[in-house]
N, C-alpha and C positions, 0 to 999 in steps of 0.2 A: 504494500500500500504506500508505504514511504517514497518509494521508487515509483511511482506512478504520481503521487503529488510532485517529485521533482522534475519529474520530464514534462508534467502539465506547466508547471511553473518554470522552466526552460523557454518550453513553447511560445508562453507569453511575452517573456522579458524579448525572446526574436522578433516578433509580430511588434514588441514596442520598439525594436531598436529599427526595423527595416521601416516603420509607418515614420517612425522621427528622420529617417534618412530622407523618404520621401519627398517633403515638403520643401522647400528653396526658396529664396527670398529672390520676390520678384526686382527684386533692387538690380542682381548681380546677371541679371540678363538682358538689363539696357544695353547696347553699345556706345564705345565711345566714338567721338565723332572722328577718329583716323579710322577706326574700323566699318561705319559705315561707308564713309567716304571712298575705301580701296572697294568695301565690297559690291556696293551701289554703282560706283563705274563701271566695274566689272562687270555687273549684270547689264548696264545699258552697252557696253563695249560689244559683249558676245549679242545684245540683241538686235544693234545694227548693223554688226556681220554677217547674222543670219537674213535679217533684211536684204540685204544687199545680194550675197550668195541664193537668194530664192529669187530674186528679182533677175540677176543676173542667168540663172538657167532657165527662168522660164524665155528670155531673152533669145536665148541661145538655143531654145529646142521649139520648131515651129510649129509642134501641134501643141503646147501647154496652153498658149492663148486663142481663142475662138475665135471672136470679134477684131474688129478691123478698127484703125483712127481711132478714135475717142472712145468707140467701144471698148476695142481692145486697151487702151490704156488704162479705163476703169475698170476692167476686169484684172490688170498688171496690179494695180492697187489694193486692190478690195479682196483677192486673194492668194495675193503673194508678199505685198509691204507691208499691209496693216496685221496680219496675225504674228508675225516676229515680236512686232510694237505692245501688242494686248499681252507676251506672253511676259516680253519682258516688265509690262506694268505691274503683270501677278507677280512676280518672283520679287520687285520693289515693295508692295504691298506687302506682302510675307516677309520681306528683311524688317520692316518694321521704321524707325527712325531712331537718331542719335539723343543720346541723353540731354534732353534741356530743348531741344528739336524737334519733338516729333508730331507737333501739329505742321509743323513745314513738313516735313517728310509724308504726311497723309494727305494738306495741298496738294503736292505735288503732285500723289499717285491719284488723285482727283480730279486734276487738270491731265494730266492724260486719259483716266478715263472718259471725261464727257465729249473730249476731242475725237478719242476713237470713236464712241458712241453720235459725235455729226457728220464726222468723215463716212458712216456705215449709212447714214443715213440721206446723207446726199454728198456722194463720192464726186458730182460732175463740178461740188466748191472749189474742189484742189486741182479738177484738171483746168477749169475756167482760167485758174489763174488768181482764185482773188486773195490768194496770201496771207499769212497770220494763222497758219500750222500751229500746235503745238507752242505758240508763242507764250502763252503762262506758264506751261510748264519747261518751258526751256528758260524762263527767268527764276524761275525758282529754282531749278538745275543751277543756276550759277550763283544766287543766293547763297545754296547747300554746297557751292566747290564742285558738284557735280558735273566734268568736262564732255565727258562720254553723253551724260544724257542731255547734255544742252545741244545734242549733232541731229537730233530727230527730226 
């Protein structure tokens, strides 16, 4: 019996030592603002390579785009620029912001969203010409030090 109270009383003290391990103070998972900064380029870095590299092969292979002239162009955009752009908003969004920051860092990934969300909605703004892209969120890229994402 003694031997079975200690192993129950073992059990417990584990269960108390693994649930106190558990818990993390949300303090120590801000970043700081060099570590956003490397990481956050780097995500708009690889997401305008991607851009570009998608753009670029559909470029280069004649049946990827359908439409002709201005069709085809907004067809270049709409399924080859803009999904690079949205994925690297999510991967922005999930870095989160730097400590003392992060209402700009949620701007910003706000300002690309509602941009991708007019450009989806009327794709012929950017072929027209009528300019002012991305332009919030590329000032607050530079607000934030952000190089890479101020190139969108």
């Amino acid at each position: 019996m003694a031997k079975r109270v200690c192993i129950a009383v073992l059990g417990v003290v584990a269960a108390l030592a693994v649930v106190a391990g558990c818990g993390g103070d949300s303090d120590d998972d801000s970043l700081t603002k060099a570590e956003y900064t490397q990481q956050a380029n780097a995500i708009c870095q690889q997401g305008e390579d991607e851009k570009n590299k998608e753009i670029q092969a559909a470029v280069n292979d004649p049946k990827a785009i359908s439409g002709q002239g201005q069709e085809g162009e907004l067809e270049l955009l709409t399924e080859f620029a803009l999904p690079p752009i949205a994925t690297m908003t999510e991967e922005l969004s999930d870095l989160g912001g730097p400590s003392g920051e992060e209402e700009k860092a949620e701007a910003l990934v706000e300002a690309f969203e509602e941009e991708i969300e007019k450009i989806e909605a009327n794709p012929k703004s950017v072929i027209s010409g009528s300019g002012g892209e991305f332009a919030e969120a590329n000032k607050l890229a530079g607000e934030l030090d952000l190089k890479a994402c101020g190139l969108i």
